[in-house]
C-alpha positions as CSV (number, residue, x, y, z in Angstrom):
1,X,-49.1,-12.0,-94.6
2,X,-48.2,-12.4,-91.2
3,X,-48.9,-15.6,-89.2
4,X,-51.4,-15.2,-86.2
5,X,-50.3,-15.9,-83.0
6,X,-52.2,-19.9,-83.3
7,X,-50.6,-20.2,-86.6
8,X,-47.4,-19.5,-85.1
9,X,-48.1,-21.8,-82.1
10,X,-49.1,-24.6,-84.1
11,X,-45.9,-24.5,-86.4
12,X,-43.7,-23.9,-83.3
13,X,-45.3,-27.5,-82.1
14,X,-44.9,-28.8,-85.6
15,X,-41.3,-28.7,-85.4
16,X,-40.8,-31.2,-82.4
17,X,-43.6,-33.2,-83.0
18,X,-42.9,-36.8,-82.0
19,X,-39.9,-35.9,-80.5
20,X,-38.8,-36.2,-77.0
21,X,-38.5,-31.8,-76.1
22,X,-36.1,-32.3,-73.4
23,X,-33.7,-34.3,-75.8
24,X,-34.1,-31.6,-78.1
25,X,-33.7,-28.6,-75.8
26,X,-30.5,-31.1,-74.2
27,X,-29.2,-31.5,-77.6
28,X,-29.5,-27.7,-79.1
29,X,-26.3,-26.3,-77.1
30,X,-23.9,-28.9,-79.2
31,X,-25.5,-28.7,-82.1
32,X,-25.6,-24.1,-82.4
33,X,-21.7,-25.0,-81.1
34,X,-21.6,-27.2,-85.0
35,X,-23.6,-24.9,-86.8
36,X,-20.7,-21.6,-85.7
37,X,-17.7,-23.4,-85.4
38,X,-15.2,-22.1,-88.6
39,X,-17.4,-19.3,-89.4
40,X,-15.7,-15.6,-89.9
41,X,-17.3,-12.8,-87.3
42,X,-18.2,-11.1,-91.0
43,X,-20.3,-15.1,-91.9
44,X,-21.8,-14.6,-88.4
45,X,-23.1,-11.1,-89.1
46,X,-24.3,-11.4,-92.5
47,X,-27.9,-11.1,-92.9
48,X,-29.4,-13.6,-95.3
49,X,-31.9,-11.1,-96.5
50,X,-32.8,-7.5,-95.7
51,X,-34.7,-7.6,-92.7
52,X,-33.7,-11.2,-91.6
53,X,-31.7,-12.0,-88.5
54,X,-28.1,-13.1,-89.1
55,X,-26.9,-16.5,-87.4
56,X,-25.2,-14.4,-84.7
57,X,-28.3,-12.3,-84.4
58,X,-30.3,-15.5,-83.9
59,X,-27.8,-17.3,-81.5
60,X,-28.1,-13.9,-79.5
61,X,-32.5,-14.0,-79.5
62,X,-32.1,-18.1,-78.2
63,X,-30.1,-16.5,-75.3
64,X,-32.5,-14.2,-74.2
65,X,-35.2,-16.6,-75.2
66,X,-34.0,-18.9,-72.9
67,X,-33.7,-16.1,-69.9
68,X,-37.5,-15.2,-70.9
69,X,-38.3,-19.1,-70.5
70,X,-36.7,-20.3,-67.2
71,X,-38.1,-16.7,-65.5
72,X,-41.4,-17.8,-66.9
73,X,-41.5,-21.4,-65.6
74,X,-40.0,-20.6,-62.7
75,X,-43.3,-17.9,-62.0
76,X,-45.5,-20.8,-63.0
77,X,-44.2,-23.0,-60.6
78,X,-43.8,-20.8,-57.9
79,X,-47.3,-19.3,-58.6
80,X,-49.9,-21.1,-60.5
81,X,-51.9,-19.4,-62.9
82,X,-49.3,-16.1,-62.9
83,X,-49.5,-13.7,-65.4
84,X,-46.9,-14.2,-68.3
85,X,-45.6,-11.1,-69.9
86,X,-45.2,-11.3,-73.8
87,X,-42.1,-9.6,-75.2
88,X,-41.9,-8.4,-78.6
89,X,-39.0,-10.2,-80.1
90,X,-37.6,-7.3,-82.4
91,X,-37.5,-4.7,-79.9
92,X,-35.5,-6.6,-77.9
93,X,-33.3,-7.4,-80.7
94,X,-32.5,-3.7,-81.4
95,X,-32.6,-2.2,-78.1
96,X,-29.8,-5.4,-77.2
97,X,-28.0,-4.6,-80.3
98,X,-28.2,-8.4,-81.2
99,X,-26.1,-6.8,-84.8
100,X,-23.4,-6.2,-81.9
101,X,-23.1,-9.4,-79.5
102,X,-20.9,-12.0,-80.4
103,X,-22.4,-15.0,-81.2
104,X,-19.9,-17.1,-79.1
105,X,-20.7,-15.3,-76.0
106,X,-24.5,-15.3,-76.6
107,X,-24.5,-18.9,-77.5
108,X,-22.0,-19.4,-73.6
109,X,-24.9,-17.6,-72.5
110,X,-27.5,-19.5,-73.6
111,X,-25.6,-22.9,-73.0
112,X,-25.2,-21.8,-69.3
113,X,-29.4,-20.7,-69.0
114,X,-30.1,-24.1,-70.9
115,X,-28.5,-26.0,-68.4
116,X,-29.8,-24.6,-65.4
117,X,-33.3,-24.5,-67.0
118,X,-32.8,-28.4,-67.7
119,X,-31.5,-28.9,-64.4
120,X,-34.8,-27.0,-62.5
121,X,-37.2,-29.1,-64.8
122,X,-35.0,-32.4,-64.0
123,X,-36.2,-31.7,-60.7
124,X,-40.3,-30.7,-60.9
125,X,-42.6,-33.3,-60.1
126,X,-44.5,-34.7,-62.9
127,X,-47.9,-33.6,-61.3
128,X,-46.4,-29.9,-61.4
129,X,-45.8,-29.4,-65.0
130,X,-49.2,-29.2,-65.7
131,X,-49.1,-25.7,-63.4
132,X,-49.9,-22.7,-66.1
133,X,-49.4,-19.2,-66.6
134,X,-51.6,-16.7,-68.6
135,X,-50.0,-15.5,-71.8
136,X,-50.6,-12.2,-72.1
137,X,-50.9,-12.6,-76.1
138,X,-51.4,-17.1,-76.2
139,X,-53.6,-17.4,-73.1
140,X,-53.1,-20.4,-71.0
141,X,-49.5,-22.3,-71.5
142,X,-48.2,-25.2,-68.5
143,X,-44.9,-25.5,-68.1
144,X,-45.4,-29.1,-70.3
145,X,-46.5,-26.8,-73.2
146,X,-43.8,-24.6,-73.0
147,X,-41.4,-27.4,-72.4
148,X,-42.7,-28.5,-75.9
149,X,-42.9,-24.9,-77.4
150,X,-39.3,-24.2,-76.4
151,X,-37.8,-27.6,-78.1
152,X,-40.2,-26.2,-81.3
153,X,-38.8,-23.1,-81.1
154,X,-35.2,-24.4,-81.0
155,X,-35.9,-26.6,-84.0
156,X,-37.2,-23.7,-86.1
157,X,-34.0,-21.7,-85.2
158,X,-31.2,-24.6,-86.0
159,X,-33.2,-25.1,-89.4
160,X,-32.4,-21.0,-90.1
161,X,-29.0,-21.1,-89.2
162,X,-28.7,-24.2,-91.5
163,X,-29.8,-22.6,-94.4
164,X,-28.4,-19.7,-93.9
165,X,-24.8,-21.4,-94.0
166,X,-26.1,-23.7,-97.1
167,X,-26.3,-19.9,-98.7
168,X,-23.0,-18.6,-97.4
169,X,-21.3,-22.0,-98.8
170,X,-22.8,-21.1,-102.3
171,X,-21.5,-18.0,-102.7
């Protein structure tokens, strides 16, 4: 059964729970850069199971993710309760061929958006990260809870790619 959209909020914030999100979101760059370094292009495309992502496919959805989420925070802050468009993950994943991209340029890509992202919310006064946007699908999110939903989100993905190499190890 699918998760609803809470369920998948609530486990998203799971994930980084008691954690510091701008340590993890700092840290996620290096450790994608661990998780890829000495695996084949054939390991990095390799599906886990039919209808799963493969790690490449994955490092390629954090890179647009991360697009998605600075564009986002920077509407909140430059507009206070804005509109947020949802996105529907797969569609984007076939109609950007994620199958095709090469992880090491997505994850460039994503280091480069990470940075800058870090680097705008570095520089947001404290009293503005409670600014929100309306979710078109999660309703109101400030730019503190998607801080905190991105470092989730991060956490969730790293934890895939790790078990997807445990399973390429055992084969």
């Amino acid at each position: 059964m699918k998760e609803t959209t809470q369920q998948y909020v609530r486990r998203i914030l799971g994930y980084g729970r008691g954690r510091n999100p701008l340590a993890v979101q700092r840290a996620t760059p290096a450790r994608l850069a661990r998780l890829i370094r000495g695996l084949s292009r054939a390991q990095l495309r390799r599906r886990p199971a039919p209808g799963k992502w493969s790690i490449g496919e994955i490092v390629a959805h954090l890179a647009d993710t991360e697009l998605v989420g600075g564009y986002r925070i920077r509407m909140i802050l430059s507009r206070n309760r804005t509109p947020i468009q949802a996105f529907d993950q797969d569609v984007w994943a076939r109609e950007g061929n994620y199958r095709r991209v090469d992880p090491r340029k997505a994850l460039e890509r994503f280091r480069v958006l990470r940075e800058a992202n870090l680097a705008l919310l570095r520089s947001v006064p404290p009293r503005r990260l409670a600014n929100y946007g309306i979710h078109a699908e999660r309703g109101k999110e400030s730019v503190s809870h998607i801080v905190r939903l991105y470092a989730g989100h991060d956490l969730n993905h790293l934890r895939q790619i790790e078990a997807i190499r445990r399973g390429l190890r055992a084969r």
